[in-house]
FIDO-836854 format. One line per field, with one value per residue: residue number from 1; residue in three letters; x, y, z of N, C-alpha, C in turn. Coordinates in Angstrom, 2 decimals. Layout:
BEGIN
num = NUM ... .
residu = ALA ... .
n.x = X ... .
n.y = Y ... .
n.z = Z ... .
ca.x = X ... .
ca.y = Y ... .
ca.z = Z ... .
c.x = X ... .
c.y = Y ... .
c.z = Z ... .
END
This chain:
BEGIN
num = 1 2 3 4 5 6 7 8 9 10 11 12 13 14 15 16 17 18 19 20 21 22 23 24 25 26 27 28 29 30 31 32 33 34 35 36 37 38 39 40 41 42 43 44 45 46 47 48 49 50 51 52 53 54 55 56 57 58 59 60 61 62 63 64 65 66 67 68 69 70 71 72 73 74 75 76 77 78 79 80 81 82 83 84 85 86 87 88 89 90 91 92 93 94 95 96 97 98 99 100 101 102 103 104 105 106 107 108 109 110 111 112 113 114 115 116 117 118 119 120 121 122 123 124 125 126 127 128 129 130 131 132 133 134 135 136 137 138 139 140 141 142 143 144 145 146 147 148 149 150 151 152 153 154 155 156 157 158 159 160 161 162 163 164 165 166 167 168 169 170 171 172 173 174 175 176 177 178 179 180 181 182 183 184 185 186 187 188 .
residu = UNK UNK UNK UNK UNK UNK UNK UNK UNK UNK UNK UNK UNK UNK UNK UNK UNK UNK UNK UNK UNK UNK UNK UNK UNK UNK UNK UNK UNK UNK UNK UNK UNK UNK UNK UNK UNK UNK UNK UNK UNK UNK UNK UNK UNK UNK UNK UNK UNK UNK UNK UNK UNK UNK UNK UNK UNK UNK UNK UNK UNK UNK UNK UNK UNK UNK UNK UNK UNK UNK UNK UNK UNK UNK UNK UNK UNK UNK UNK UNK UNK UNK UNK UNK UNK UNK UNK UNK UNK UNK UNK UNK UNK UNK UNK UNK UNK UNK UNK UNK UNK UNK UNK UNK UNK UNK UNK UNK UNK UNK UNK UNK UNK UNK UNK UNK UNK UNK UNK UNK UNK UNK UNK UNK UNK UNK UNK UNK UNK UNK UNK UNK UNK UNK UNK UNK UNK UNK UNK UNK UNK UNK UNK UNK UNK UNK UNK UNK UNK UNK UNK UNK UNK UNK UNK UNK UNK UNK UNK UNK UNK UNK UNK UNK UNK UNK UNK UNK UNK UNK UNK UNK UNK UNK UNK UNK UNK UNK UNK UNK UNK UNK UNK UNK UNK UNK UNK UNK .
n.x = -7.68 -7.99 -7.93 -7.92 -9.20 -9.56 -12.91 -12.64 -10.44 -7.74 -5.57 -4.90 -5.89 -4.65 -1.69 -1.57 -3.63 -6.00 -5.67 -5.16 -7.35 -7.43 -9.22 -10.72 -12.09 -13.11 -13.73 -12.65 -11.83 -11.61 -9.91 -7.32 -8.18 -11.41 -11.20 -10.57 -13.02 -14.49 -13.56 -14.14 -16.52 -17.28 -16.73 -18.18 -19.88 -18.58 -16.93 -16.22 -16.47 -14.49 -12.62 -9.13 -7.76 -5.64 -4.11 -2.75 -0.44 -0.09 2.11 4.20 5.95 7.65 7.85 9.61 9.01 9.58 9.10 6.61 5.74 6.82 4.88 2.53 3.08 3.22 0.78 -1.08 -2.38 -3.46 -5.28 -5.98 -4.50 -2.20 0.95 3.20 6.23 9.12 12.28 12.51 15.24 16.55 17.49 15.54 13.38 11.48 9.98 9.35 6.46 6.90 6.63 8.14 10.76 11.60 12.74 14.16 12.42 12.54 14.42 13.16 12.09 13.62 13.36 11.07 9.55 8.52 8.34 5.55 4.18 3.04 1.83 -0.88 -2.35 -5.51 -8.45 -11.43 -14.21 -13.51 -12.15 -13.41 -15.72 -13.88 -13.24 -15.86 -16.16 -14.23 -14.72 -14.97 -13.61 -9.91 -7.89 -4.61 -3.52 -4.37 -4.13 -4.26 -6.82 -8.06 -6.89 -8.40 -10.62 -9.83 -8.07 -4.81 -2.74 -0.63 3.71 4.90 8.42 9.31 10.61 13.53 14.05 11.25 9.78 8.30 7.58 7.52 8.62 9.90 12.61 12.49 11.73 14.25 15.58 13.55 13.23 15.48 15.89 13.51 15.04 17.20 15.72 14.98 17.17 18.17 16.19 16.57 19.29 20.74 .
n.y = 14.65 12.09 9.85 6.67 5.21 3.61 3.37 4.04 5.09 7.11 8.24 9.97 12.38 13.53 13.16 13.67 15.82 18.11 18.78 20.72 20.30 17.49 14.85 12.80 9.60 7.79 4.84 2.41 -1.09 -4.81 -5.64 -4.79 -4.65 -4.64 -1.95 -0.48 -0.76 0.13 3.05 3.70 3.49 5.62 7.81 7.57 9.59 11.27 10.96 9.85 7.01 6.89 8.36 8.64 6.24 6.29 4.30 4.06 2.64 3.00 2.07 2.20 4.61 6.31 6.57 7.51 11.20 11.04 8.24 8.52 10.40 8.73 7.02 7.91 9.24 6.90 5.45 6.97 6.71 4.28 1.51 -0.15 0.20 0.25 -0.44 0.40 -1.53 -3.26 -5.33 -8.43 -8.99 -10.56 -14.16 -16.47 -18.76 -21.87 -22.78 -25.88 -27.00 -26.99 -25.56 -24.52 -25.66 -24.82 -26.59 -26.13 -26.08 -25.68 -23.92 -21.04 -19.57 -16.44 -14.86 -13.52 -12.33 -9.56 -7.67 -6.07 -2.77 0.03 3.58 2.14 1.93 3.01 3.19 4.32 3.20 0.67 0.04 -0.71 -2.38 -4.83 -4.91 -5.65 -8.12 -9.28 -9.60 -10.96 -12.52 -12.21 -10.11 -9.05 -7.16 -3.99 -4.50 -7.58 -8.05 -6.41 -8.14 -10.77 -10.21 -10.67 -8.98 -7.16 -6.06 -3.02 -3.13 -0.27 0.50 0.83 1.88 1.11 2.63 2.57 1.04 -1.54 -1.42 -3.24 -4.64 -4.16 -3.26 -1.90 0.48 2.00 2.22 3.11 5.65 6.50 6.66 8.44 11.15 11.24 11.79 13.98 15.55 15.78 17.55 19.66 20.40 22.80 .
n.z = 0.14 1.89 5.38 6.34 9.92 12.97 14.23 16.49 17.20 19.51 18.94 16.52 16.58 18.87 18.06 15.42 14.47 13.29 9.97 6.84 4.31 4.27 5.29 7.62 8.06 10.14 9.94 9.94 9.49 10.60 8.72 6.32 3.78 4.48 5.71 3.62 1.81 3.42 3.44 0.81 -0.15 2.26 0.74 -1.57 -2.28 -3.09 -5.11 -8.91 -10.81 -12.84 -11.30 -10.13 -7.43 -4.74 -2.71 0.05 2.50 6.16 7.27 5.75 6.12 5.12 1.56 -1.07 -2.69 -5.40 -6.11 -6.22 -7.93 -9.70 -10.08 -10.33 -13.21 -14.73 -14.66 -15.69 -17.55 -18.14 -18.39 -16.58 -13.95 -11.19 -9.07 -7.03 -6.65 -5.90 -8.13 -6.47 -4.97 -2.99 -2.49 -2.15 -0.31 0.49 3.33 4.86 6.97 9.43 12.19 14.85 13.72 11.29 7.72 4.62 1.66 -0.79 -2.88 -4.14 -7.65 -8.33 -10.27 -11.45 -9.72 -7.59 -5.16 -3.59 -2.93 -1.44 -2.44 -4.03 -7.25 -8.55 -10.52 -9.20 -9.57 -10.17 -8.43 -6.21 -7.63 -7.44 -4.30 -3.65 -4.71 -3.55 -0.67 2.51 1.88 2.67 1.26 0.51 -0.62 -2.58 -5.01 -5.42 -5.40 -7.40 -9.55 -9.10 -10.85 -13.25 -14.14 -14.80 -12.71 -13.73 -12.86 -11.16 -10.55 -7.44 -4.82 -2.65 0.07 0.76 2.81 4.72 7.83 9.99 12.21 15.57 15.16 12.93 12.91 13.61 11.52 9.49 10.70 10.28 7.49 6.83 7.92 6.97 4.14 4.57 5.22 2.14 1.04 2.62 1.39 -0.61 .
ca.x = -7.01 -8.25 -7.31 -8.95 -8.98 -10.21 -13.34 -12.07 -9.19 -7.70 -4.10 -4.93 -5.97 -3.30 -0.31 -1.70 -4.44 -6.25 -4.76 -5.88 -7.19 -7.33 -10.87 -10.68 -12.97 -13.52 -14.25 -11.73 -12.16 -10.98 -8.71 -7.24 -9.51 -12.01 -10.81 -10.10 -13.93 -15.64 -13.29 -14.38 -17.77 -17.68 -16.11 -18.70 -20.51 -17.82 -16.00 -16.52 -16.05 -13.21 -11.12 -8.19 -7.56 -4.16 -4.09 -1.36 -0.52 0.54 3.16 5.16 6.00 9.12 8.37 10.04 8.32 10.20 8.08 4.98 5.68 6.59 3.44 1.26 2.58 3.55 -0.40 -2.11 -3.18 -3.36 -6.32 -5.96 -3.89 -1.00 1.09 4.88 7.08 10.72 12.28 13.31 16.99 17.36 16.83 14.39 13.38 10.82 9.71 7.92 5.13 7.43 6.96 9.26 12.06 11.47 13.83 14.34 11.68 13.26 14.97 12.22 12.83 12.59 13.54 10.03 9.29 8.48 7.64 4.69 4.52 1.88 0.69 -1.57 -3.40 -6.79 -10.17 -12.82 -14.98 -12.71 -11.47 -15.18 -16.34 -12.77 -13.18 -16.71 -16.23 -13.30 -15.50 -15.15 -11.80 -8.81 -7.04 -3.90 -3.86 -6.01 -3.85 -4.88 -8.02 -8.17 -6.18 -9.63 -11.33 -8.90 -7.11 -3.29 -2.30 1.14 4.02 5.79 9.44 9.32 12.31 14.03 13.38 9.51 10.22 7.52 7.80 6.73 9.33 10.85 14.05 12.32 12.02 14.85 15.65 12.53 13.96 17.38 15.42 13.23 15.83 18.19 15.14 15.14 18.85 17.53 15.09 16.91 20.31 20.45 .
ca.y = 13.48 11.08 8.83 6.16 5.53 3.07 4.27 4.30 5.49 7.93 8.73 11.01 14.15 14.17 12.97 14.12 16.56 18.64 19.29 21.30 19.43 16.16 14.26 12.04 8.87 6.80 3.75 1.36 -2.62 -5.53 -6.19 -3.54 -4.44 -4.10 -0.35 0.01 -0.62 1.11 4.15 3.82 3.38 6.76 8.55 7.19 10.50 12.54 9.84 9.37 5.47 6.94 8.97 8.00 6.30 6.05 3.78 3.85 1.96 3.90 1.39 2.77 6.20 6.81 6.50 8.82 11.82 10.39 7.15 8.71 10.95 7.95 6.11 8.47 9.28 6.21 4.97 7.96 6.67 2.73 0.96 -0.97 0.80 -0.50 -0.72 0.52 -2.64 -3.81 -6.43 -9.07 -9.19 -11.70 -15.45 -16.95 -20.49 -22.13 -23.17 -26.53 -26.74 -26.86 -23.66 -24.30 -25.32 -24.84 -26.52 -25.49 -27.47 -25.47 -22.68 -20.60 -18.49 -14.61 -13.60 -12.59 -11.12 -8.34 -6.84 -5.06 -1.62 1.18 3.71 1.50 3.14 2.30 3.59 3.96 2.25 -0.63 -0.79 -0.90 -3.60 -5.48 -5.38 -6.68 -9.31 -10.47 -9.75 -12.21 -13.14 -11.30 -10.07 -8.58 -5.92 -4.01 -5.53 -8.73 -7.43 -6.27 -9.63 -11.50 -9.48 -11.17 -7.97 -7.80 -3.96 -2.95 -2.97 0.27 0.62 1.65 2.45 0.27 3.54 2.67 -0.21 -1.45 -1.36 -4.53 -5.70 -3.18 -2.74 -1.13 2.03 2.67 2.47 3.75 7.14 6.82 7.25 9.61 11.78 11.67 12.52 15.72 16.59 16.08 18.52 20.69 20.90 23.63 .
ca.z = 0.66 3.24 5.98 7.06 11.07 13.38 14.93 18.22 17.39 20.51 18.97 15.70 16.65 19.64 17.44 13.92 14.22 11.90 8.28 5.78 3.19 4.78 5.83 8.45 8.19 11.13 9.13 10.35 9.80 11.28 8.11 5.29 2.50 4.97 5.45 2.42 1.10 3.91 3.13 -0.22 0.78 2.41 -0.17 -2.72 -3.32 -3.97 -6.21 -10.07 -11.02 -13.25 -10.03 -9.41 -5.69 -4.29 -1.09 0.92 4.11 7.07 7.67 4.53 6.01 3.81 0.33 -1.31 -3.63 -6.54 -6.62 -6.04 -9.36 -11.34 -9.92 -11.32 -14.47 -15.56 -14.60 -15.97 -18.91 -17.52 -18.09 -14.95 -12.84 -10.76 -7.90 -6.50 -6.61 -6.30 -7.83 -5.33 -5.10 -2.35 -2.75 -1.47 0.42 0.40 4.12 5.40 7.61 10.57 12.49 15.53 13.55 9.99 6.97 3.44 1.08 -1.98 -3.38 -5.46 -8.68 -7.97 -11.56 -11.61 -8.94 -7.18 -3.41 -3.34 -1.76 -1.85 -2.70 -5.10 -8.02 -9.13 -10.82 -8.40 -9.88 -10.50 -6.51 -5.36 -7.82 -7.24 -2.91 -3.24 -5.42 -2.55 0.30 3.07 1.07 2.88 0.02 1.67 -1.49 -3.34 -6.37 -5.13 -5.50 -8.97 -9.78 -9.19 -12.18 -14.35 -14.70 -14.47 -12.60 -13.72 -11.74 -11.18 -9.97 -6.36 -3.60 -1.12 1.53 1.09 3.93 5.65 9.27 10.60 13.14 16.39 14.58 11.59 13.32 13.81 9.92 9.25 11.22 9.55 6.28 7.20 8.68 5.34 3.39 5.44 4.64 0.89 1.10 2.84 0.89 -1.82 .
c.x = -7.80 -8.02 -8.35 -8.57 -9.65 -11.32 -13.50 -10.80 -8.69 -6.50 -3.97 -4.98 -4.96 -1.92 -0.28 -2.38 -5.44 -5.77 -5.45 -5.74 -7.63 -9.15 -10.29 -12.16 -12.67 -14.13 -13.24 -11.88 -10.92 -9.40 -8.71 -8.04 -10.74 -12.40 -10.91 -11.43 -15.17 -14.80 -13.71 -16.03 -18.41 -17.51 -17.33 -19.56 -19.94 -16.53 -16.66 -16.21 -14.48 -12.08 -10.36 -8.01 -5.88 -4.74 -3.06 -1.66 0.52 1.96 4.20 5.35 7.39 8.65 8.56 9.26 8.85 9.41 6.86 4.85 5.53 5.11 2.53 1.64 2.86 1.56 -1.30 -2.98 -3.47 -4.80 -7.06 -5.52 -2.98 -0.87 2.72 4.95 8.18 10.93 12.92 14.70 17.46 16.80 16.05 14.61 12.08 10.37 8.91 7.66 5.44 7.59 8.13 10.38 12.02 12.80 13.22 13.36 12.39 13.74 13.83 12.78 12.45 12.93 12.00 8.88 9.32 8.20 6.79 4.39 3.36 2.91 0.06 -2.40 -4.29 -8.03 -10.63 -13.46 -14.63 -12.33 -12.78 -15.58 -14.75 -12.91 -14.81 -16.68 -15.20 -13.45 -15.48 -13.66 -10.73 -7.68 -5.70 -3.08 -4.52 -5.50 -4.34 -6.52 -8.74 -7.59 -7.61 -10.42 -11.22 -8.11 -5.65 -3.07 -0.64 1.81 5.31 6.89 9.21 10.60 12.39 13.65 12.06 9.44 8.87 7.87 6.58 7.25 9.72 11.90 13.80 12.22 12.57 15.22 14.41 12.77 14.93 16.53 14.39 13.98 16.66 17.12 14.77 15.91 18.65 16.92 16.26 18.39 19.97 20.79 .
c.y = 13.02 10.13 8.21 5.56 4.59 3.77 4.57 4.75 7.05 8.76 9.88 12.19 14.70 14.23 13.90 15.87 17.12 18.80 19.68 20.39 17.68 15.73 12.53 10.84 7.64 5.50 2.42 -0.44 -3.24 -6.32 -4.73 -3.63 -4.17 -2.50 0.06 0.11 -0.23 2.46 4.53 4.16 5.11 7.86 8.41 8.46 11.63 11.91 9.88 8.05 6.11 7.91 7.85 7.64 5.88 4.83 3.50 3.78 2.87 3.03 1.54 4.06 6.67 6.49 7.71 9.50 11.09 9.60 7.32 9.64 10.18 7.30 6.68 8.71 8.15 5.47 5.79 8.39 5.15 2.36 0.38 -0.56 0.13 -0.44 -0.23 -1.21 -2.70 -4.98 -6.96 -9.70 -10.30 -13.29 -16.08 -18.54 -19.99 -22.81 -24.52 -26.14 -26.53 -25.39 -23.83 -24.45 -26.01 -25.54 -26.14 -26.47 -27.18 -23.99 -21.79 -19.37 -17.54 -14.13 -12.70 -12.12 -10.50 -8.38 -6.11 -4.23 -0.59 2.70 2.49 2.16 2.17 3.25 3.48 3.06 0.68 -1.40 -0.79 -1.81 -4.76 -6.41 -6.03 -7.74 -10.23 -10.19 -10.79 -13.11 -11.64 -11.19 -9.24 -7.00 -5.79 -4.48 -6.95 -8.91 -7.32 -7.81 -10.59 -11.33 -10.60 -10.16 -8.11 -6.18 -3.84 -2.39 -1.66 0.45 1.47 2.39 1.36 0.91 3.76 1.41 0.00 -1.79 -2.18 -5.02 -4.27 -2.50 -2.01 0.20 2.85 3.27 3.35 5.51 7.33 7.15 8.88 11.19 12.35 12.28 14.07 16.24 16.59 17.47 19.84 21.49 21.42 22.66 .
c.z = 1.87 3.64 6.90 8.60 11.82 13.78 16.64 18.34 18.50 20.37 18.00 16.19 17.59 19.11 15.88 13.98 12.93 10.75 7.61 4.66 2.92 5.77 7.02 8.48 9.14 10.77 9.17 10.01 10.47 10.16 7.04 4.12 3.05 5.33 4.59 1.48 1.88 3.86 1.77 -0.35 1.08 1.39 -1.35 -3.29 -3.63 -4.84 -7.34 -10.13 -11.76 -12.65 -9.89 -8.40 -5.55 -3.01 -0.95 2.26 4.98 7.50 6.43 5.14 5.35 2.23 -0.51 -2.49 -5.05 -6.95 -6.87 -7.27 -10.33 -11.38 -11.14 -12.81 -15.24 -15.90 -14.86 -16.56 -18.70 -17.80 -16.96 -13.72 -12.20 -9.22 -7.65 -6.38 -6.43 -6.79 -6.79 -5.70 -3.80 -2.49 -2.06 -1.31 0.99 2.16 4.07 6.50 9.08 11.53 13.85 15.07 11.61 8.86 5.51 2.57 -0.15 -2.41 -4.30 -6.25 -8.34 -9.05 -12.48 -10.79 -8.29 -5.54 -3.75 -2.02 -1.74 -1.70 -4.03 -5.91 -8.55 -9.42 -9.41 -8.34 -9.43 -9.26 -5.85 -6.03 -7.90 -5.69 -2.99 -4.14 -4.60 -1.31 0.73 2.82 2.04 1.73 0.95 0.67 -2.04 -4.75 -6.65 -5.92 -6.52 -9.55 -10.35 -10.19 -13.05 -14.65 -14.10 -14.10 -12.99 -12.51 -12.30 -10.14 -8.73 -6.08 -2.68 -0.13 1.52 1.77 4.28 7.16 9.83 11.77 13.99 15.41 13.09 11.63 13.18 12.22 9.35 9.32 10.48 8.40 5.94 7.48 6.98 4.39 3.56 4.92 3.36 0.96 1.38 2.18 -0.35 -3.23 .
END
C-alpha cells in the first residue's frame, strides 16, 4: 500500500508515522490527478499494466470495510474497472450564475444519478494512459479520467458513512461515524 504526500509535507510522520507495509511517496501535486499520476509514476516499476490500483481520497476516512469488499469483488473480473457510488436521493437545483444570491434555473432529474466516492478501481495500465491523455485537464476523478477513453467504469453501491469531509461541521460526523464503527468492531 501507498500514500501519496505532499513533498513538504511536516504532519505524517508526527500524526501517522511509520506502518508496516505502507510506502510513503512524497509526490504531491498541485491538483489530485496530478497526485494521482506522479504516484503512479513512482510506483511504475513495481506495477504490471494489469495491477489493480485502488485510489482513495484521504478526505473519505470512514468508508466502511463492507464497501471496500463489494468494490473489489464485484470489479474483479471488470474490464474497466469502477468506482463506489450512491444513488442521489436528494433533489437537486439547478443554480444561475448569480453567486451572491443565487436562484433556482431548474429542478434536474437525479433518477440517474449517482455521488461519486472512492476508493476507485482501475488497471494500471489503464489509469496511467487515462491521466495522461487528461493532462493539463483537471479531471476531479480518476473515473473522469477513464471516461475520456470512451470507456464507461461501473458504478458500485457505496455507504452514506463514506462522507466526504469538506465543510467544519463534517468532523464532527465524520467522528460520530468513526466512533460507531468502533462499537461494531468491537461488539461480539
Amino acid at each position: 500500500m501507498a500514500v501519496a504526500i505532499s513533498r513538504d509535507d511536516v504532519h505524517f510522520e508526527r500524526e501517522i508515522g511509520a506502518r508496516e507495509g505502507l510506502t510513503v511517496l512524497r509526490c504531491g501535486g498541485p491538483t489530485r490527478s496530478d497526485t494521482v499520476r506522479n504516484a503512479l509514476e513512482a510506483l511504475a516499476g513495481t506495477c504490471r499494466d494489469d495491477d489493480w490500483i485502488l485510489v482513495h481520497d484521504a478526505a473519505r476516512p470512514c468508508v466502511p470495510p463492507e464497501a471496500l469488499v463489494r468494490l473489489v469483488a464485484q470489479l474483479g473480473d471488470d474490464g474497466v474497472g469502477g468506482l463506489l457510488a450512491i444513488p442521489v436521493a436528494d433533489t437537486l437545483k439547478r443554480g444561475d450564475a448569480d453567486v451572491a444570491t443565487p436562484r433556482v434555473v431548474r429542478t434536474e432529474d437525479r433518477t440517474q444519478l449517482w455521488q461519486a466516492q472512492t476508493p476507485q478501481m482501475f488497471r494500471f495500465g489503464l489509469l496511467v494512459r487515462a491521466l495522461a491523455q487528461t493532462a493539463g485537464r483537471d479531471c476531479t476523478d480518476e473515473a473522469q479520467a477513464v471516461e475520456s477513453l470512451g470507456m464507461s467504469p461501473r458504478l458500485v453501491r457505496g455507504s452514506v458513512a463514506n462522507l466526504k469531509v469538506t465543510f467544519p461541521d463534517d468532523l464532527r460526523l465524520a467522528a460520530a461515524i468513526l466512533a460507531a464503527q468502533v462499537n461494531q468492531e468491537v461488539q461480539p
